[in-house]
N, C-alpha and C positions, 0 to 999 in steps of 0.2 A: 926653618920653622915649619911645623906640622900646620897643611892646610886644615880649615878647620869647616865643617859642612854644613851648607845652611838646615834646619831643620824647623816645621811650623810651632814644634815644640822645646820649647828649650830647659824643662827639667818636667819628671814623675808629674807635680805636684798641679801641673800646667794642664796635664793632661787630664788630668782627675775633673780639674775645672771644667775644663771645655766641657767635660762628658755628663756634669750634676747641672751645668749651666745651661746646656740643648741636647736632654734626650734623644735627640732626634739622630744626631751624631753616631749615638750608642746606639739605637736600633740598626741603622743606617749599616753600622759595623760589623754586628751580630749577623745579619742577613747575610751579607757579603762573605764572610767566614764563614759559614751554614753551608752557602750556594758551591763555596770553593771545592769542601772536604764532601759532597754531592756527587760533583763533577766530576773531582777528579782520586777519588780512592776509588779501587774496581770494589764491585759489588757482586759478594759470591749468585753464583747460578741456581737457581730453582727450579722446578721442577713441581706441577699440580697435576695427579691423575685422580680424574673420576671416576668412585668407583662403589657401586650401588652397596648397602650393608654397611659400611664404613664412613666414618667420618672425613670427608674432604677437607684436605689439609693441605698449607704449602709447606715444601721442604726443603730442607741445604741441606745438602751430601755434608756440611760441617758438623750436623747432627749426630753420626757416628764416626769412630775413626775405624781408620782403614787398617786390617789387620794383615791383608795377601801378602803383603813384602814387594807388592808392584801396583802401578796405575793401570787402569785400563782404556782407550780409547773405545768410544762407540762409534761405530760408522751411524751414520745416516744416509743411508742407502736411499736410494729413487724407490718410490712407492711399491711401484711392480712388485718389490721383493719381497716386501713384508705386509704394510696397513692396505696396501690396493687390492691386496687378495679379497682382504676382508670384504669389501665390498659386495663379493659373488658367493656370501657364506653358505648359503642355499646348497651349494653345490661346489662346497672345499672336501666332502667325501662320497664315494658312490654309494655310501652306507646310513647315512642320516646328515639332518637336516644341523648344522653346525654351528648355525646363527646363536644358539642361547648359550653356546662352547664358548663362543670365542668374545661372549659379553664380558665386561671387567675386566679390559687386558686380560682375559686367559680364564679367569678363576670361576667364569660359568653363574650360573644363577645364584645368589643367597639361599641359605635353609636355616631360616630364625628356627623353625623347630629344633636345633642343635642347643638354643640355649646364649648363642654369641654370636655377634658378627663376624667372626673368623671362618666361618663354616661357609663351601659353595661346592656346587653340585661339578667341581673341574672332572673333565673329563682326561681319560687315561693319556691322550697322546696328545696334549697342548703343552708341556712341559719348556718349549722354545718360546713361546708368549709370554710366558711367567719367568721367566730368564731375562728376556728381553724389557721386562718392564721392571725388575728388581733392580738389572744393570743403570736400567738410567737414573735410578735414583742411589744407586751405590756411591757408598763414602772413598770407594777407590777409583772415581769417574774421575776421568780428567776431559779437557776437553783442546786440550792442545796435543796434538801427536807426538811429539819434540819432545815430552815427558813420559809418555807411555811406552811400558814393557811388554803389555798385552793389547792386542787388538780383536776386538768384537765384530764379528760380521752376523746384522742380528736378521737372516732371513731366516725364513717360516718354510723351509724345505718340507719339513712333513706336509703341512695343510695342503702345500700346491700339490705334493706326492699323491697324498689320496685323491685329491681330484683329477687327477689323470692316471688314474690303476685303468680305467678301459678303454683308454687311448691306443689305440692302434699304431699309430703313425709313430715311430718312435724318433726320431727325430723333433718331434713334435712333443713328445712326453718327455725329451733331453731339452730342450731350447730355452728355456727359464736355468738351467743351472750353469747353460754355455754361458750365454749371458752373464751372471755371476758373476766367475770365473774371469771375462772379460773386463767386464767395469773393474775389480778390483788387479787385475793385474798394470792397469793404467796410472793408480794413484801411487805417489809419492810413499806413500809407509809401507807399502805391499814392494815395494822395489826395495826398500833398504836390506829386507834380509828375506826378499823370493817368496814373504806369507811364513815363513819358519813362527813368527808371533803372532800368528793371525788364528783365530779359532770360529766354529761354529757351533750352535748348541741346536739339537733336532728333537724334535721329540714323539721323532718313530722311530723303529728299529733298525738300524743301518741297513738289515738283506733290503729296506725298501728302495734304497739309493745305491745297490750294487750288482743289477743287471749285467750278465755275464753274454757271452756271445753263446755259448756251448749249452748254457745251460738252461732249467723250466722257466718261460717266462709268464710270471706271474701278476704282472703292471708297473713294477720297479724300474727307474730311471737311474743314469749313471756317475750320480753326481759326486760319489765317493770311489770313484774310479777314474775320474779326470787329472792328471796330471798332477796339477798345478793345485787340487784340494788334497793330494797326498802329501806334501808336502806341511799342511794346516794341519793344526790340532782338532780333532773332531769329539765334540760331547753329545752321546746319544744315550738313549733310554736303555736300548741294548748294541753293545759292540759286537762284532764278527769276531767269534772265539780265535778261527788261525789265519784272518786275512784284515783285522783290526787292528795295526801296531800301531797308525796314529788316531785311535780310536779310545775313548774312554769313558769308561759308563756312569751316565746320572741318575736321581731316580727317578722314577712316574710321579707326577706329580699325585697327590692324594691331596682329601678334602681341605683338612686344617693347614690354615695360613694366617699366624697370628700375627699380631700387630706389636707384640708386648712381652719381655720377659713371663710376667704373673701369669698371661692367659698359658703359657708353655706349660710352668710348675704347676698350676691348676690341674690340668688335662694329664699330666703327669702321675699328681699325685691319684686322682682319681682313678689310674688304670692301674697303679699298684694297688690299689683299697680294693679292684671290681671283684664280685665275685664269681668265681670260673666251675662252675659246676658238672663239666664237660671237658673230658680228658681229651678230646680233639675235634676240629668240626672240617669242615669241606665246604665253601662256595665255589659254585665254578656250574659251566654248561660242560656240558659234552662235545666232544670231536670227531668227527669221521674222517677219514684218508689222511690222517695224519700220523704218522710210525712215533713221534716221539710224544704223542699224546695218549698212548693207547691204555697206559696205564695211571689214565682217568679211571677208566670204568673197573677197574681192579678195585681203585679206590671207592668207587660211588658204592660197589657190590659190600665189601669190608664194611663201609662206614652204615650203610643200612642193616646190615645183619649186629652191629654193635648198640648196647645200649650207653654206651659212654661216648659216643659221634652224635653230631650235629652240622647234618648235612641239610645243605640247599642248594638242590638241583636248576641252574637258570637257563631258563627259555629266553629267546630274541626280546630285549624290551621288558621284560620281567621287574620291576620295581623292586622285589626284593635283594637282587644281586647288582643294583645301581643310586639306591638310596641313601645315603650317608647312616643314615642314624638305622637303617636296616641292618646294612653289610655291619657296622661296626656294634650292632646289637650282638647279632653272632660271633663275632671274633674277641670282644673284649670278655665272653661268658667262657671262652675254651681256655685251655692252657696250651695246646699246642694245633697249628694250623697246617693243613698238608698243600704245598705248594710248587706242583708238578706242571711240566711244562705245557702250552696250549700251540695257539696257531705257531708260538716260536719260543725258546727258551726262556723268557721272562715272562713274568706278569705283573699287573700294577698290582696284584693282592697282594704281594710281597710286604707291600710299603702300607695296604691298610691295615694289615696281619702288625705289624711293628707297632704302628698308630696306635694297635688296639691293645698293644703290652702281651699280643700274644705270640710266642716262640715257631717260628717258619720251619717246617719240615721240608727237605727237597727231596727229589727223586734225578737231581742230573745237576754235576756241580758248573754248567752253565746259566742257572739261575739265579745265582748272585755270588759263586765262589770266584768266577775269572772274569766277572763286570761289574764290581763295584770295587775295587779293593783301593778305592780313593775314601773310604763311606763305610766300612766294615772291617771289625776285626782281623788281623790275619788268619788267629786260633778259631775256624768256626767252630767249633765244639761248646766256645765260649757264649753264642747267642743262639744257635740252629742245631737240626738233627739230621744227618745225612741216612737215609734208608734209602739202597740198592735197589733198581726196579724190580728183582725178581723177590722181593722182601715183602712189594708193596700187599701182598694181602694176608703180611703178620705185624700188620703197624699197628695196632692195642698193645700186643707181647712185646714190641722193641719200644716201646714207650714206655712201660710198666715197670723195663727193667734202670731206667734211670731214677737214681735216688735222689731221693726229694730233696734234702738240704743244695743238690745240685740244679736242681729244676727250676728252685730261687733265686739263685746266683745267675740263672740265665736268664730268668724273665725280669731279674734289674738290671741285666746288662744290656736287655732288649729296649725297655723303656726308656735307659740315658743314651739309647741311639735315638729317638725321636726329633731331636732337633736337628741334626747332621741329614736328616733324609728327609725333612718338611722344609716348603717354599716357604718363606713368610710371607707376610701382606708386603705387598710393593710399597705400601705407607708406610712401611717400620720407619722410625725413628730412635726406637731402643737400642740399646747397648747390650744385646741379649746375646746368650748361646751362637756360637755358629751354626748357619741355617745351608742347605746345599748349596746355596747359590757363594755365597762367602768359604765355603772348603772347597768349592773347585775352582776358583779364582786362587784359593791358597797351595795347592795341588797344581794348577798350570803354571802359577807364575813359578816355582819351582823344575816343572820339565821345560819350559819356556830354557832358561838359565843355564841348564844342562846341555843346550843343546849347542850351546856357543861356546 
């Protein structure tokens, strides 16, 4: 015969009693079952960055889904490597003062005069801060390693770089990357496959972290030359054309960092409407002892003698060639922007020039043909114009001669690259276009993949 179990309740109907007959029971119960499914269900991870111009918001990475086809781990690296620099912003470069750069995780001062709080005054070479703070609130974060395909190591290489270009001691201008190098070769995830998933994002020019023994040294340290970082994926602003293989190019960061599908299409729509009354213009300073800049002043010559150019010649400091709503005054009024090499083959005008819906002319296809081609058509015919240096002082004639129904075709192909080459606000939330930070996560965990 089936034991049979005592129980305080011996049918439904008992129980109802108890519960209409002392409240208190029920309350008593409710609590208890509240406190349980509290305790013990995990509760997704969060994440609040403060960030002036925007609205301060908390966020769950559950807010977008993850489109890379991998998780990514974030180190959280000891201070040194990344938030402790901040601390000495005064003198993160020997060139200016870098305290209002590196305000807003990365994104630099607000300029309500734009019209929206997406707009900040980000300087050209923080592009690893704004990485760094997209990632932690990435819907492909994870925070168990055991699940990640990708690993993030989010040091601030550029910032330290520039603050030791006049360091002498060079041992002393290497000793922050040996470091590096060391802490991560000790952990657990960096041993399962030697760093092969491990990546960094920089956001200066690699020649600045590939000091050579032989060659001009110019304050670069050899943190893309060590070992054990060739091995890692490296994301920079600009790669090393024939010594970059695990090198790959991101963009400069530029001003606009929306928060939102609408403000994207907005700012979209608007630079297909602008009107371009100026068949080309020119921002840029001039350069001396530089060979592959020389045919700046080719340009600055052409563009002055032109009455269809709209040039802006920048001096040190000059507002007009550092203002948002300046630079992109003149680039959204052209149809075509000339965009020739400076102190090194890229420049972040590339990226306002795009911003501004208006068509990049190069003079050297290490300007964005063999550094972006994670971020850019393969056909550049289809968004750019290649003119030859010894061309450059017939570029009105090799302009004139592209026909217009073509010239449209390029400047909407320009425009629906705007979201593939802008940082978004680290607060996204939305479910928007992919932004650079989400196509290079979709791009590594891909060579990631490849390589096993």
């Amino acid at each position: 015969m089936a034991t049979k179990y005592k129980t305080p309740f011996k049918d439904r109907d008992a129980q109802l009693f108890i519960f209409s007959k002392h409240p208190f029971y029920l309350f008593l119960f409710l609590v208890t079952w509240f406190l349980l499914l509290f305790y013990c269900l995990p509760a997704k991870k969060t994440a609040t960055l403060r960030i002036s111009g925007s609205d301060d918001q908390k966020l769950t990475t559950a807010s977008r889904r993850c489109t890379a086809g991998a998780l990514v781990y974030v180190y959280e690296l000891p201070e040194k490597f990344n938030a402790g620099l901040l601390e000495d912003c005064r003198n993160l470069s020997v060139y200016t003062d870098m305290c209002p750069h590196v305000a807003n995780r990365g994104l630099g001062q607000p300029v309500p005069e734009m019209g929206s709080p997406s707009w900040y005054a980000t300087h050209q070479f923080i592009a690893e801060m704004i990485f760094h703070a997209r990632a932690e609130n990435h819907p492909c974060r994870t925070w168990d390693p055991q699940e990640a395909a990708l690993f993030y190591v989010p040091f601030y290489g550029g910032l330290h770089a520039s603050s030791k270009f006049r360091e002498p001691d060079l041992q002393a201008r290497d000793a922050l990357a040996v470091q590096l190098v060391e802490y991560l070769s000790q952990q657990p995830a960096w041993q399962r496959n030697q760093g092969a998933d491990h990546f960094l994002a920089l956001g200066r020019t690699a020649w600045d972290f590939m000091r050579s023994e032989d060659g001009v040294d110019f304050g670069a340290n050899r943190l893309l030359r060590l070992p054990r970082v060739l091995n890692m994926s490296v994301l920079t602003v600009e790669r090393h054309p024939w010594e970059g293989s695990n090198q790959h190019g991101i963009p400069y960061a530029s001003y606009f960092h929306p928060s939102t599908l609408d403000e994207m299409v907005t700012w979209q729509e608007r630079m297909r409407s602008s009107p371009r009354p100026f068949l080309f213009s020119f921002v840029a300073g001039p350069r001396k002892g530089v060979d592959k800049a020389a045919v700046r002043d080719v340009i600055f010559r052409h563009c002055a003698e032109s009455t269809q150019c709209h040039h802006v010649k920048c001096s040190p400091g000059a507002p007009e060639c550092h203002e948002p709503n300046r630079v992109l005054g003149v680039l959204s009024r052209s149809i075509f922007c000339m965009q020739p090499p400076g102190d090194s083959f890229t420049r972040r005008s590339v990226f306002d020039s795009v911003l501004a819906g208006c068509i990049p002319v190069f003079f050297s296809p290490h300007t964005a043909y063999t550094q972006y081609e994670w971020y850019l058509p393969s056909d550049h015919e289809e968004y750019s114009v290649y003119i030859a240096e010894e061309k450059a002082g017939q570029i009105e004639e090799e302009l004139l001669k592209i026909p217009a129904d073509k010239v449209e075709r390029m400047r909407a192909t320009v425009i629906d690259l705007i979201p593939r080459l802008t940082y978004a606000h680290p607060n996204t939330t939305d479910a928007w276009l992919l932004d650079a930070v989400d196509v290079a996560l979709e791009r590594l965990a891909k060579h990631v993949r490849s390589r096993f």
